[in-house]
PDB file of N, CA, C and O in Angstrom:
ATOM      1  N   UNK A   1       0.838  -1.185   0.000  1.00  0.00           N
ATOM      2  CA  UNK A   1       0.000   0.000   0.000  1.00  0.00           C
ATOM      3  C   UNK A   1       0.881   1.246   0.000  1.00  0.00           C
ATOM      4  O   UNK A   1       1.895   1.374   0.686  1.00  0.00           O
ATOM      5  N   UNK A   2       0.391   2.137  -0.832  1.00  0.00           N
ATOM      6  CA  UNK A   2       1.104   3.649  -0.765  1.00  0.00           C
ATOM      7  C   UNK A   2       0.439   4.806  -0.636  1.00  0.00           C
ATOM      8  O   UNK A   2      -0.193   5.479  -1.450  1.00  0.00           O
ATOM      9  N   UNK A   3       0.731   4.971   0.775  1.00  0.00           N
ATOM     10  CA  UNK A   3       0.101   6.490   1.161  1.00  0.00           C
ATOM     11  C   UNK A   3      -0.413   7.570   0.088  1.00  0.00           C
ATOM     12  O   UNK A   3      -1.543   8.047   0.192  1.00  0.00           O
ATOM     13  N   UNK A   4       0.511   7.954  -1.003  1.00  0.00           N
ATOM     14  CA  UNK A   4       0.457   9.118  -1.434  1.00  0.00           C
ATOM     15  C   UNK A   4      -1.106   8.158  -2.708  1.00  0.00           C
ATOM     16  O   UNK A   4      -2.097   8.822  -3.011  1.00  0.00           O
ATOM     17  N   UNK A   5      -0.996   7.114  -3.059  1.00  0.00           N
ATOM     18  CA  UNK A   5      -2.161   6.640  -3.519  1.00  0.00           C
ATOM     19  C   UNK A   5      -3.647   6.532  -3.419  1.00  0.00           C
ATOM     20  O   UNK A   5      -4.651   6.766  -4.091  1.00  0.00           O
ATOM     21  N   UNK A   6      -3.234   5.975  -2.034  1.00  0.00           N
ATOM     22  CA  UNK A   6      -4.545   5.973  -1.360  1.00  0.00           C
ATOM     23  C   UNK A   6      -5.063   7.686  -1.037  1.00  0.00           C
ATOM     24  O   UNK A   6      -6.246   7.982  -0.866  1.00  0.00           O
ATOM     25  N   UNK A   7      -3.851   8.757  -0.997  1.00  0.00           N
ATOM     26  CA  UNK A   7      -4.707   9.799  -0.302  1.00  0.00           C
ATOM     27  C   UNK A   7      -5.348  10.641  -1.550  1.00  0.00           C
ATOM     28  O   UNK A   7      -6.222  11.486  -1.357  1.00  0.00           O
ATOM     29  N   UNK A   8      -4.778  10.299  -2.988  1.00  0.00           N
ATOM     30  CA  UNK A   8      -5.056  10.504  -4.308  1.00  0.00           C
ATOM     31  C   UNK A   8      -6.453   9.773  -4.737  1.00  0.00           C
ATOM     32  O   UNK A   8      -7.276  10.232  -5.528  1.00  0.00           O
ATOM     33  N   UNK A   9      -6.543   8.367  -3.944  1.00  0.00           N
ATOM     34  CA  UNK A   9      -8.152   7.851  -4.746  1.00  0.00           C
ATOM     35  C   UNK A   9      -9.372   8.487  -3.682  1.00  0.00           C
ATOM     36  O   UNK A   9     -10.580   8.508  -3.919  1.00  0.00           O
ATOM     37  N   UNK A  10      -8.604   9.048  -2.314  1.00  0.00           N
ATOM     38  CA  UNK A  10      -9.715   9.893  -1.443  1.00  0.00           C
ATOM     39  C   UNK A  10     -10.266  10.820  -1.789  1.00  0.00           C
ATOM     40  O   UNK A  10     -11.403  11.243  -1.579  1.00  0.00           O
ATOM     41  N   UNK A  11      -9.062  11.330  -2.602  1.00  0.00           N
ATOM     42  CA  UNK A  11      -9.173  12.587  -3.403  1.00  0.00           C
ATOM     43  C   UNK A  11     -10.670  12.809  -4.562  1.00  0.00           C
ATOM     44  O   UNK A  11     -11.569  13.604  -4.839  1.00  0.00           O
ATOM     45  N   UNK A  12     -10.093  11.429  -4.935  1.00  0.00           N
ATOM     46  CA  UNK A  12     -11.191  11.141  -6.037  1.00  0.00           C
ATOM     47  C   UNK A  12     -12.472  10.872  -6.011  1.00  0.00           C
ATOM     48  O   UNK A  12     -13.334  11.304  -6.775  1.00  0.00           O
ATOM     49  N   UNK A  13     -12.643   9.851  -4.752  1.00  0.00           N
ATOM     50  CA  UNK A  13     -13.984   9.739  -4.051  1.00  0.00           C
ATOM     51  C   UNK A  13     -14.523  11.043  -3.830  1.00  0.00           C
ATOM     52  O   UNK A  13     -15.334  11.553  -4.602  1.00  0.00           O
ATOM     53  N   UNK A  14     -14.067  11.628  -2.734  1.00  0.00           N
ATOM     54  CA  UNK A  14     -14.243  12.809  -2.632  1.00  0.00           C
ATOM     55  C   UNK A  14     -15.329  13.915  -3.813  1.00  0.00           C
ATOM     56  O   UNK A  14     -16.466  14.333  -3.594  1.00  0.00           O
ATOM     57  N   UNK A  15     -14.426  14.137  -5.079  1.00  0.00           N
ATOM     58  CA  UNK A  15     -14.462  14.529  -5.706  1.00  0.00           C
ATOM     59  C   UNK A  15     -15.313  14.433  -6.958  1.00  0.00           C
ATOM     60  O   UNK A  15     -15.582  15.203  -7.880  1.00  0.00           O
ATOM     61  N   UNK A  16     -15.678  13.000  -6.584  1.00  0.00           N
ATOM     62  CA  UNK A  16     -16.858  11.911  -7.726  1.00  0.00           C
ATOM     63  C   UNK A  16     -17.575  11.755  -6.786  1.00  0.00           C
ATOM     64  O   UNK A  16     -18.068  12.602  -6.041  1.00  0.00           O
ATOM     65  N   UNK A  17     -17.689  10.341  -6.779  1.00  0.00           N
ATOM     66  CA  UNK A  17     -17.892   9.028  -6.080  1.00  0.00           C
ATOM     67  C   UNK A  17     -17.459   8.070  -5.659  1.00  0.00           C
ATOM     68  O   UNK A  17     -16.733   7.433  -6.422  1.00  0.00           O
ATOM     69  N   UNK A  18     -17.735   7.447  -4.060  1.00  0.00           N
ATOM     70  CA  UNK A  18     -16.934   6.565  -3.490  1.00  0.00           C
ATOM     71  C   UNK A  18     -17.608   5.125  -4.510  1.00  0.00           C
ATOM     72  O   UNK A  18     -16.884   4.140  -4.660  1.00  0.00           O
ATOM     73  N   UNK A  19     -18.903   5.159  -5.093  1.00  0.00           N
ATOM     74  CA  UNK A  19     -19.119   4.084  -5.937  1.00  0.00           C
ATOM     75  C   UNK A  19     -18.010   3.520  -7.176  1.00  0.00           C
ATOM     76  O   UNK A  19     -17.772   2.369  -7.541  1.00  0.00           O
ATOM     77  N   UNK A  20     -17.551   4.607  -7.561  1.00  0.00           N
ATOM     78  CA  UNK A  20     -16.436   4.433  -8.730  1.00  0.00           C
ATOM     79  C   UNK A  20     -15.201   3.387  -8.196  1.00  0.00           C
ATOM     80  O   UNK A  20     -14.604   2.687  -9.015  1.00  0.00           O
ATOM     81  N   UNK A  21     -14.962   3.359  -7.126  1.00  0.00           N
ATOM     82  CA  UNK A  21     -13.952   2.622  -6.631  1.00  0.00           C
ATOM     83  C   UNK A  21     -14.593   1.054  -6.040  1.00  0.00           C
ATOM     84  O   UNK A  21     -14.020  -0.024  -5.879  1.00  0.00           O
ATOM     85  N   UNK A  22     -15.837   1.416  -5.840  1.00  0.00           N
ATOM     86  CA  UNK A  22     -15.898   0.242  -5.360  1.00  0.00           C
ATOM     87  C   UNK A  22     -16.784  -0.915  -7.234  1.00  0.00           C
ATOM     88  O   UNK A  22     -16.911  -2.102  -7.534  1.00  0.00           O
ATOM     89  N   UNK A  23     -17.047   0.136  -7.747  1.00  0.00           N
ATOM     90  CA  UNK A  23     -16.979  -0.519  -8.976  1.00  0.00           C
ATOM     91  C   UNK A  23     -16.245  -1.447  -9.362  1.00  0.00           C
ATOM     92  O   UNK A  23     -16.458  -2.649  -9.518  1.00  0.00           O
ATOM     93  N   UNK A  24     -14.738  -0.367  -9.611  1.00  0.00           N
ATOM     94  CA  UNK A  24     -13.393  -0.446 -10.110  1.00  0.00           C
ATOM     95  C   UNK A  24     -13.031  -2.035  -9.423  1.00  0.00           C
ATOM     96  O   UNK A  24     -12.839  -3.026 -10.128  1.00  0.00           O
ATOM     97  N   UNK A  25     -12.987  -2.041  -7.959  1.00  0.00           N
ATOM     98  CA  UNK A  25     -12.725  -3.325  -7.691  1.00  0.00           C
ATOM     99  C   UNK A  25     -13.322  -4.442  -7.637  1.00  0.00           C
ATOM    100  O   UNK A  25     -12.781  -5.322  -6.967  1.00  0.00           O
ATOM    101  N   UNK A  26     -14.614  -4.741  -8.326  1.00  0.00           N
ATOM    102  CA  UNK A  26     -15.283  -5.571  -8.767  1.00  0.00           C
ATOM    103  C   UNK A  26     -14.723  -5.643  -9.931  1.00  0.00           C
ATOM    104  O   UNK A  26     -14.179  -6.739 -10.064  1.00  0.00           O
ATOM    105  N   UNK A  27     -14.595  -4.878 -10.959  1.00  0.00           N
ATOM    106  CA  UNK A  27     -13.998  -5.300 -12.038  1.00  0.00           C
ATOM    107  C   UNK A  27     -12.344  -5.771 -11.892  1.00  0.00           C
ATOM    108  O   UNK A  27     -11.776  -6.362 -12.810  1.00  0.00           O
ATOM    109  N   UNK A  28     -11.950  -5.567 -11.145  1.00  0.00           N
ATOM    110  CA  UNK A  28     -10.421  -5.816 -10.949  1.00  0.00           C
ATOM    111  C   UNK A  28     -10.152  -7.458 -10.291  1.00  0.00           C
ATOM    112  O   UNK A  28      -9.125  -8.110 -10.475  1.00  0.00           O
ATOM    113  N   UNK A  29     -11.287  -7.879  -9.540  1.00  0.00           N
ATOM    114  CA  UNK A  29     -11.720  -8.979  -8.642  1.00  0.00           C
ATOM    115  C   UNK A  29     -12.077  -9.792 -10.107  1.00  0.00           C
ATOM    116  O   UNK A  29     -11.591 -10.921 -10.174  1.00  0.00           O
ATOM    117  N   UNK A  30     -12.712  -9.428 -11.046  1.00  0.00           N
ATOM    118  CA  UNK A  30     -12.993  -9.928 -11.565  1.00  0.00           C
ATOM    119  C   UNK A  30     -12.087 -10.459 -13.162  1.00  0.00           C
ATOM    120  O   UNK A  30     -12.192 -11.458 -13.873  1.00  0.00           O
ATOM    121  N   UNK A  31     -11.386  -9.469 -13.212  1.00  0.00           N
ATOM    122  CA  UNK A  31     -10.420  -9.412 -14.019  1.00  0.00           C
ATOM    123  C   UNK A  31      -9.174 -10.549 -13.224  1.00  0.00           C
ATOM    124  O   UNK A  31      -8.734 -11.488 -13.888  1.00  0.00           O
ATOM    125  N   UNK A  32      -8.878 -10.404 -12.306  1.00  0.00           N
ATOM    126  CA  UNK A  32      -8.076 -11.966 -11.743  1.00  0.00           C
ATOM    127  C   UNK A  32      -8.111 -13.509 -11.816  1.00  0.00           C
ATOM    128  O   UNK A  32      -7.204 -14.337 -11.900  1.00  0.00           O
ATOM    129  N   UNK A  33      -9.384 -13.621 -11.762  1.00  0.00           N
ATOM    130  CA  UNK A  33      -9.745 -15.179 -12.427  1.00  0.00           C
ATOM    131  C   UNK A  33      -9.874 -15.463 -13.638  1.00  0.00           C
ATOM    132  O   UNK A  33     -10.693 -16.285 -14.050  1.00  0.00           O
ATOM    133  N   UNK A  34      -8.752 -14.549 -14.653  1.00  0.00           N
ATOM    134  CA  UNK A  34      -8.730 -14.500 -16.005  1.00  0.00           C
ATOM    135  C   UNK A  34      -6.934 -16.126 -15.771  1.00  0.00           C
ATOM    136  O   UNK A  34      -5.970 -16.277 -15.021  1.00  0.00           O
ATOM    137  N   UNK A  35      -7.322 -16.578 -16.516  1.00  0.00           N
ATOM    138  CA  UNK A  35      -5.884 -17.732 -15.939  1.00  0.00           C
ATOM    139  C   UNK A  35      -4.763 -17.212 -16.948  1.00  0.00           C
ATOM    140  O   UNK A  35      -3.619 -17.195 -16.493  1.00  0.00           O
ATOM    141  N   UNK A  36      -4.925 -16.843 -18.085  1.00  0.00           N
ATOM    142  CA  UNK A  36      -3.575 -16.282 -18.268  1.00  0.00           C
ATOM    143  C   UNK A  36      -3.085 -15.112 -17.844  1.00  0.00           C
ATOM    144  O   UNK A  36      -2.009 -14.832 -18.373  1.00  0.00           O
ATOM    145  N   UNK A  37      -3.492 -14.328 -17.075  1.00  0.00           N
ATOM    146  CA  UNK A  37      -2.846 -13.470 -16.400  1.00  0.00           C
ATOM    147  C   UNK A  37      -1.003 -13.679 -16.004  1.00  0.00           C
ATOM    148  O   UNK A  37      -0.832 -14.779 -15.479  1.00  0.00           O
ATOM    149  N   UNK A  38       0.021 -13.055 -16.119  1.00  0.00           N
ATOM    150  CA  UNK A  38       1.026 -13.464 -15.537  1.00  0.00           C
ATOM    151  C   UNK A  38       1.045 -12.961 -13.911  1.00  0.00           C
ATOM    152  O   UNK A  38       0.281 -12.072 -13.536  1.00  0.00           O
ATOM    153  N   UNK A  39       1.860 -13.526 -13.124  1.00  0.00           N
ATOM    154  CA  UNK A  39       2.203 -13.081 -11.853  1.00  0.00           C
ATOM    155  C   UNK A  39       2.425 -11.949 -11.526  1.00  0.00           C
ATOM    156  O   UNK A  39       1.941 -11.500 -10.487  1.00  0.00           O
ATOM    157  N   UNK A  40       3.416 -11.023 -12.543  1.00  0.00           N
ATOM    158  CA  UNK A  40       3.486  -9.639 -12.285  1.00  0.00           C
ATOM    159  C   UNK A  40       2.417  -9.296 -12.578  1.00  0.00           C
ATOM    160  O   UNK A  40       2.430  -8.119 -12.219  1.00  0.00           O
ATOM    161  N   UNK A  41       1.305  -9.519 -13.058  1.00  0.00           N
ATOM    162  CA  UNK A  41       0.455  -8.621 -14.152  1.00  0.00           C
ATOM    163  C   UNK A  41      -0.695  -8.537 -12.705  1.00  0.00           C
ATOM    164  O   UNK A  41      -1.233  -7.498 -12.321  1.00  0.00           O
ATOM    165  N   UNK A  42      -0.874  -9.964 -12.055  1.00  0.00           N
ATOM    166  CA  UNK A  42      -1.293  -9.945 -10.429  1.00  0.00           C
ATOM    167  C   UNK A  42      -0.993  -9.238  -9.808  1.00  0.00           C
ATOM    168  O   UNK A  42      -1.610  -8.190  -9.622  1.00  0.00           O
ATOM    169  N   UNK A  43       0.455  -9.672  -9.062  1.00  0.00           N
ATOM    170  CA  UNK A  43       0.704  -8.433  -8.539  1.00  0.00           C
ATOM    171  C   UNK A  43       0.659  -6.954  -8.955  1.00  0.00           C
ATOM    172  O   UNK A  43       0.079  -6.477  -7.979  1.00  0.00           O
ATOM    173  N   UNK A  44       0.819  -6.279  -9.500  1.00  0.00           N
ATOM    174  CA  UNK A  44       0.293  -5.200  -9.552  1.00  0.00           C
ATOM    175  C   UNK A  44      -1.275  -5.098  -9.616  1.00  0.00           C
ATOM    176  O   UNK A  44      -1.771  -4.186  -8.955  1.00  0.00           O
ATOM    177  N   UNK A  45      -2.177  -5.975 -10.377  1.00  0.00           N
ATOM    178  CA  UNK A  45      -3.464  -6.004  -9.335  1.00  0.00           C
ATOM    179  C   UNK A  45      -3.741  -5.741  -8.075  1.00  0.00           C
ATOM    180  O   UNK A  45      -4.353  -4.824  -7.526  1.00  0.00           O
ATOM    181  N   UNK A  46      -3.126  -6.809  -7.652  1.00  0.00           N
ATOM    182  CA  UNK A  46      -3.331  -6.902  -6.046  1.00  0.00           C
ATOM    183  C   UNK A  46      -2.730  -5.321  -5.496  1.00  0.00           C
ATOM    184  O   UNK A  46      -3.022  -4.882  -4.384  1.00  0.00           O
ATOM    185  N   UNK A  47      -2.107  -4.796  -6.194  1.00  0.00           N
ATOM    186  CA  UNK A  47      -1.631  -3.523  -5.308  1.00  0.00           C
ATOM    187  C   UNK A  47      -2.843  -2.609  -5.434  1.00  0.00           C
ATOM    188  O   UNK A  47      -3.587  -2.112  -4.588  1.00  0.00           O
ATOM    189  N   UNK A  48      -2.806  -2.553  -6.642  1.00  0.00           N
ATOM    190  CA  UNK A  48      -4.453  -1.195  -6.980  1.00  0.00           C
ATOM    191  C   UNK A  48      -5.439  -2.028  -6.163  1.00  0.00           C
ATOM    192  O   UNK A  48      -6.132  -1.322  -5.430  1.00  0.00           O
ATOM    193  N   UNK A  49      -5.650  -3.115  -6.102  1.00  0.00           N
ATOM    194  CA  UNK A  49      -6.952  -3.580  -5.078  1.00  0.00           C
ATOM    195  C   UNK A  49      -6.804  -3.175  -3.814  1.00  0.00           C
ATOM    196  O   UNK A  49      -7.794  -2.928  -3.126  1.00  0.00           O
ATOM    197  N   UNK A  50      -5.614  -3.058  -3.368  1.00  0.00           N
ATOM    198  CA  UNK A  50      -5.158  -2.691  -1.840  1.00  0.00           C
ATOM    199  C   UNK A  50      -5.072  -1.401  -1.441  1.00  0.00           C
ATOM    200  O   UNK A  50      -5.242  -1.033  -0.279  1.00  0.00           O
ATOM    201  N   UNK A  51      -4.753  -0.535  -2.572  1.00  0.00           N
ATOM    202  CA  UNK A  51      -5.059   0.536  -2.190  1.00  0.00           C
ATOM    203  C   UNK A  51      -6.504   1.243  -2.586  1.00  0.00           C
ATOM    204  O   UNK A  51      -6.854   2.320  -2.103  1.00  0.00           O
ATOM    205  N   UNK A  52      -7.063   0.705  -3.257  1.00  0.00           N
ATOM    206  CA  UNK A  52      -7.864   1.285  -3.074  1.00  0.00           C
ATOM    207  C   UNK A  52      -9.297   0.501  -2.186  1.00  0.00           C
ATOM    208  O   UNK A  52     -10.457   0.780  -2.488  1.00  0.00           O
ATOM    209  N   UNK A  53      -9.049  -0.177  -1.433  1.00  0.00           N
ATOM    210  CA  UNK A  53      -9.843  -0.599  -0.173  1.00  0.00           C
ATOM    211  C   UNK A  53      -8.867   0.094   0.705  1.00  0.00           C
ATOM    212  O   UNK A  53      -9.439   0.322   1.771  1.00  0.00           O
ATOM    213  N   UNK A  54      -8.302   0.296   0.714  1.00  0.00           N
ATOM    214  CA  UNK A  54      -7.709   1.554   1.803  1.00  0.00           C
ATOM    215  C   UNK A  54      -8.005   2.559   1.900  1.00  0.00           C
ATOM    216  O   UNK A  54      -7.955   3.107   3.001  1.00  0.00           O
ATOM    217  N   UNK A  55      -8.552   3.391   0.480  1.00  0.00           N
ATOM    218  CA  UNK A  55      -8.771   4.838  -0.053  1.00  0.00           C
ATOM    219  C   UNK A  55     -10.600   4.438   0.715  1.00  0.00           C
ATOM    220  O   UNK A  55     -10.858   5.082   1.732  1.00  0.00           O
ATOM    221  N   UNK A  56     -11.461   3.666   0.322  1.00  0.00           N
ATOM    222  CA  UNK A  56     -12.647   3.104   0.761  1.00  0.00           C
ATOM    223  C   UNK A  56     -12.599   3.524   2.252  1.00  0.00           C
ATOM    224  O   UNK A  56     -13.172   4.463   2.804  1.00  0.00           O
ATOM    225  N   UNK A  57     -11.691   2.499   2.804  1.00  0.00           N
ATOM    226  CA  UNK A  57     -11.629   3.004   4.399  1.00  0.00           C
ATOM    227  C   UNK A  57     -11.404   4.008   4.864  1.00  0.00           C
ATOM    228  O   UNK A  57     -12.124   4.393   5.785  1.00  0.00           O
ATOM    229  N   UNK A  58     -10.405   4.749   4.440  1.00  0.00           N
ATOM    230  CA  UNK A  58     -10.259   6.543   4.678  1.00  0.00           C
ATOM    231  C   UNK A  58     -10.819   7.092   4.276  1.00  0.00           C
ATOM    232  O   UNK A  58     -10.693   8.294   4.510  1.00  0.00           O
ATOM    233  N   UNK A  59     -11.939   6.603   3.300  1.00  0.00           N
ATOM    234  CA  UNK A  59     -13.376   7.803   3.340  1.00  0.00           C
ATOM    235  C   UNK A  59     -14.300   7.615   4.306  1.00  0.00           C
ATOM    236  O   UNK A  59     -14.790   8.541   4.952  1.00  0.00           O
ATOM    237  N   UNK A  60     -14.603   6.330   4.464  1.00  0.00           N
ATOM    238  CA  UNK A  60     -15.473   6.124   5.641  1.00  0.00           C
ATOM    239  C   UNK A  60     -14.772   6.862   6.692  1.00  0.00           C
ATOM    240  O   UNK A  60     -15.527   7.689   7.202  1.00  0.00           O
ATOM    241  N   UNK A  61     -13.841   6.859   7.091  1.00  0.00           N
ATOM    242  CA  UNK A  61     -13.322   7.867   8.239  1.00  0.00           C
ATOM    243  C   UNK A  61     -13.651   9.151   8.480  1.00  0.00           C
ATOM    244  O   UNK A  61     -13.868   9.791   9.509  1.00  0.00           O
ATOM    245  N   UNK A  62     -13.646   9.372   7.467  1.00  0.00           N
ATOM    246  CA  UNK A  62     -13.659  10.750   7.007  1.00  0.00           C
ATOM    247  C   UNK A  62     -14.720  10.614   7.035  1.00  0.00           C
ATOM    248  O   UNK A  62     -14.987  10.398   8.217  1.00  0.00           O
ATOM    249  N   UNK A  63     -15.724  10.592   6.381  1.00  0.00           N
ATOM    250  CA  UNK A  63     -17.027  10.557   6.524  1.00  0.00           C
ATOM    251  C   UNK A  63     -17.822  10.266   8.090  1.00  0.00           C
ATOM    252  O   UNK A  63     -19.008  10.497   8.322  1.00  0.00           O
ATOM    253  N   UNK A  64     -16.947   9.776   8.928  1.00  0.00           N
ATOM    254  CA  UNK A  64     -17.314   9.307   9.694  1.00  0.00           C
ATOM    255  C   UNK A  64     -17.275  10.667  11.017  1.00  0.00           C
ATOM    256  O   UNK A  64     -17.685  10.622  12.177  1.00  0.00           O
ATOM    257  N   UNK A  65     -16.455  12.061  10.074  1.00  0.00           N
ATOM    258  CA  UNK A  65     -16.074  13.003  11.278  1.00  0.00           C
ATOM    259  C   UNK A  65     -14.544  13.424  11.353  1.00  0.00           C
ATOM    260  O   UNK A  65     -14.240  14.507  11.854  1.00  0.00           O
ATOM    261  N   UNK A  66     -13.401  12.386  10.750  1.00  0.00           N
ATOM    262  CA  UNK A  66     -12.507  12.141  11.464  1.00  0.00           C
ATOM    263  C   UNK A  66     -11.727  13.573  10.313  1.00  0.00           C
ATOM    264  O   UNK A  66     -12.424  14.030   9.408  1.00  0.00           O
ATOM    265  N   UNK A  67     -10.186  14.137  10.560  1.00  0.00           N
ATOM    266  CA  UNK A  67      -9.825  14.756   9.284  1.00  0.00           C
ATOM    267  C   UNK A  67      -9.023  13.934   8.082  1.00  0.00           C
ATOM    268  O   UNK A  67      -8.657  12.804   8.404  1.00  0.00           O
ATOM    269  N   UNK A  68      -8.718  14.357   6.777  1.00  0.00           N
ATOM    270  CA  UNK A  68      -7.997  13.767   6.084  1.00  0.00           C
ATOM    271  C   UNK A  68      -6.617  13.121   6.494  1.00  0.00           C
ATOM    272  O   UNK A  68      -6.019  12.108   6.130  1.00  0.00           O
ATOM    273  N   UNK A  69      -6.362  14.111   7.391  1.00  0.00           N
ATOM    274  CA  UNK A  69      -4.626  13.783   7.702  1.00  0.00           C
ATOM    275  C   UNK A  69      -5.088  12.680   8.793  1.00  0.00           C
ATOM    276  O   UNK A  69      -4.420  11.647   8.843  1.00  0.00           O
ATOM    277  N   UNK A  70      -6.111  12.820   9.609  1.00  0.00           N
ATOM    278  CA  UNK A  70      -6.422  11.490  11.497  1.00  0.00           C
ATOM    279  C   UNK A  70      -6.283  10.379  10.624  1.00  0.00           C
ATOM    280  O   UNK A  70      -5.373   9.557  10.728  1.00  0.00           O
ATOM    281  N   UNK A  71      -7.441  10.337   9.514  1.00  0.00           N
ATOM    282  CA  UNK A  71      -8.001   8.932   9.019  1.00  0.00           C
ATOM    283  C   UNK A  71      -7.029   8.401   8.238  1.00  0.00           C
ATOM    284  O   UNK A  71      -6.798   7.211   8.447  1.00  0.00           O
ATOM    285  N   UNK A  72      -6.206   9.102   7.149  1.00  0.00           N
ATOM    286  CA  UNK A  72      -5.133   8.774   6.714  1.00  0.00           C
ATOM    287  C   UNK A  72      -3.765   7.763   7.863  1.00  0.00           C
ATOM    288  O   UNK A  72      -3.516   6.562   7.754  1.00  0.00           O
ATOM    289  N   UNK A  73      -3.276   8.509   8.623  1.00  0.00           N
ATOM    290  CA  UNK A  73      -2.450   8.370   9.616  1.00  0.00           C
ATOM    291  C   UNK A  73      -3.000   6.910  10.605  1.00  0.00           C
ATOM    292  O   UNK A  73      -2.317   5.904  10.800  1.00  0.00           O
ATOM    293  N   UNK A  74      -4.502   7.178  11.155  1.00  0.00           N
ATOM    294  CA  UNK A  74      -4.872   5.642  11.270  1.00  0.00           C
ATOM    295  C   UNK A  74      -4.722   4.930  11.139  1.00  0.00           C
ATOM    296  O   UNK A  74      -4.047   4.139  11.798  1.00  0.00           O
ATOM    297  N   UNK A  75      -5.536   4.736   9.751  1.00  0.00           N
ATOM    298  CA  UNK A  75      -5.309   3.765   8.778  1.00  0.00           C
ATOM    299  C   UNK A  75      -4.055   3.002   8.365  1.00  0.00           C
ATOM    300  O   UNK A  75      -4.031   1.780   8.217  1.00  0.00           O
ATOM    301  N   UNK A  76      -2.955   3.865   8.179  1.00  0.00           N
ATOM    302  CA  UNK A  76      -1.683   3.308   7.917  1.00  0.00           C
ATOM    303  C   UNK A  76      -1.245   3.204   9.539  1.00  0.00           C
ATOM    304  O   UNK A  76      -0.106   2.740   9.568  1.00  0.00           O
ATOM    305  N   UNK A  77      -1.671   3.431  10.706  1.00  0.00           N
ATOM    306  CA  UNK A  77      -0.784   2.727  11.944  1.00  0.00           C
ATOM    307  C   UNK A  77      -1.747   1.623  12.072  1.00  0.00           C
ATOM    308  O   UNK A  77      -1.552   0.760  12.927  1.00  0.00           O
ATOM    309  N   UNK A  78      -2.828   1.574  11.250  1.00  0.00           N
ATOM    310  CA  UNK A  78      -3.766  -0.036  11.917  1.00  0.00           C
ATOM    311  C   UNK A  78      -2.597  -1.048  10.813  1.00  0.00           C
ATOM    312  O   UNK A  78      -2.153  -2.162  11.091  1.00  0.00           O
ATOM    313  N   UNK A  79      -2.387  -0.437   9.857  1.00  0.00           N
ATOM    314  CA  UNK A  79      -1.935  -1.314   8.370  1.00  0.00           C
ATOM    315  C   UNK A  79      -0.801  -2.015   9.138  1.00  0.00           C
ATOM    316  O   UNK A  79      -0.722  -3.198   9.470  1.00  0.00           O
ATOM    317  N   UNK A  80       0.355  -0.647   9.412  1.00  0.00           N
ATOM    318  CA  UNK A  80       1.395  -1.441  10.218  1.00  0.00           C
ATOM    319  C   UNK A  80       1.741  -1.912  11.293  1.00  0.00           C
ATOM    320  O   UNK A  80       2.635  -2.728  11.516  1.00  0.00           O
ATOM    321  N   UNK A  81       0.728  -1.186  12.307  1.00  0.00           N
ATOM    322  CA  UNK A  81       0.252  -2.532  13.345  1.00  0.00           C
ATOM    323  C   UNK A  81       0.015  -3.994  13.411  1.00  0.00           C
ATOM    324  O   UNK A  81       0.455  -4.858  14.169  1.00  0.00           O
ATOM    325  N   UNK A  82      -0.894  -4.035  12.294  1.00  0.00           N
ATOM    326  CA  UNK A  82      -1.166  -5.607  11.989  1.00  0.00           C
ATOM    327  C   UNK A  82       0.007  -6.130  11.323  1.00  0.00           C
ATOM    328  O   UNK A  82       0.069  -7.357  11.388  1.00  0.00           O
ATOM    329  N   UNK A  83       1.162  -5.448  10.567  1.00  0.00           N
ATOM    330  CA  UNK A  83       1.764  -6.308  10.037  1.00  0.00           C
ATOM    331  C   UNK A  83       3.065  -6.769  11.117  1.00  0.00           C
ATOM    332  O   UNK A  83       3.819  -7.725  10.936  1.00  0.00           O
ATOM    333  N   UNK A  84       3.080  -6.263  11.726  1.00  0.00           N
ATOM    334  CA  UNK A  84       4.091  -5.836  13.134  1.00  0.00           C
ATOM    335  C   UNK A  84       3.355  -7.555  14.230  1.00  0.00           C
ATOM    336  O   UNK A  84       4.111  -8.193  14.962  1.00  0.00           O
ATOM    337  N   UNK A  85       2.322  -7.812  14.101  1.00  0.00           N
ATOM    338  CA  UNK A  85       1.969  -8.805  14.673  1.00  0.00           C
ATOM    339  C   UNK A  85       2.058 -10.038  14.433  1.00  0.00           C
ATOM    340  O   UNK A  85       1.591 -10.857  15.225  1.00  0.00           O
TER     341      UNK A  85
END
C-alpha cells in the first residue's frame, strides 16, 4: 500500500464518487480469475486492489467526522500494526 495513492483515490472519491472505486474493484476482482494473467500482471493487481480498499476506508473515516490527515495516519498505523503482529 502507498500512502500518497490511497490519499489521491480519497481525493477522487471525494471529488466523484466513493461508488467508482468500489466498482473499479469488482472489475479488478474480476479481471483476476482471467488464468492467463502473468504473476506480475497480479501483482500489480493486487496492489491497486489494496489501495484502493484503503482509499474506501479513509473515506469512511472521514465521513465518519474524522480529518484527512487522522483517518489517513490511522489507517496506515492499523496497516502497520497488523503487520508488526
Amino acid at each position: 500500500m502507498k500512502l500518497p495513492v490511497i490519499k489521491h483515490l480519497v481525493n477522487f472519491a471525494e471529488t466523484n464518487d466513493i461508488d467508482y472505486l468500489h466498482e473499479t474493484i469488482e472489475t479488478l476482482e474480476y479481471l483476476i480469475e482471467l488464468d492467463s494473467l502473468k504473476d506480475e500482471e497480479l501483482d500489480v493487481i493486487g496492489e491497486l486492489l489494496s489501495n484502493m480498499s484503503g482509499a474506501i476506508e479513509v473515506h469512511k473515516m472521514i465521513k465518519e467526522g474524522k480529518t484527512k490527515t487522522e483517518a489517513l495516519n490511522g489507517f496506515m498505523s492499523r496497516v502497520l500494526g497488523s503487520i508488526d503482529k
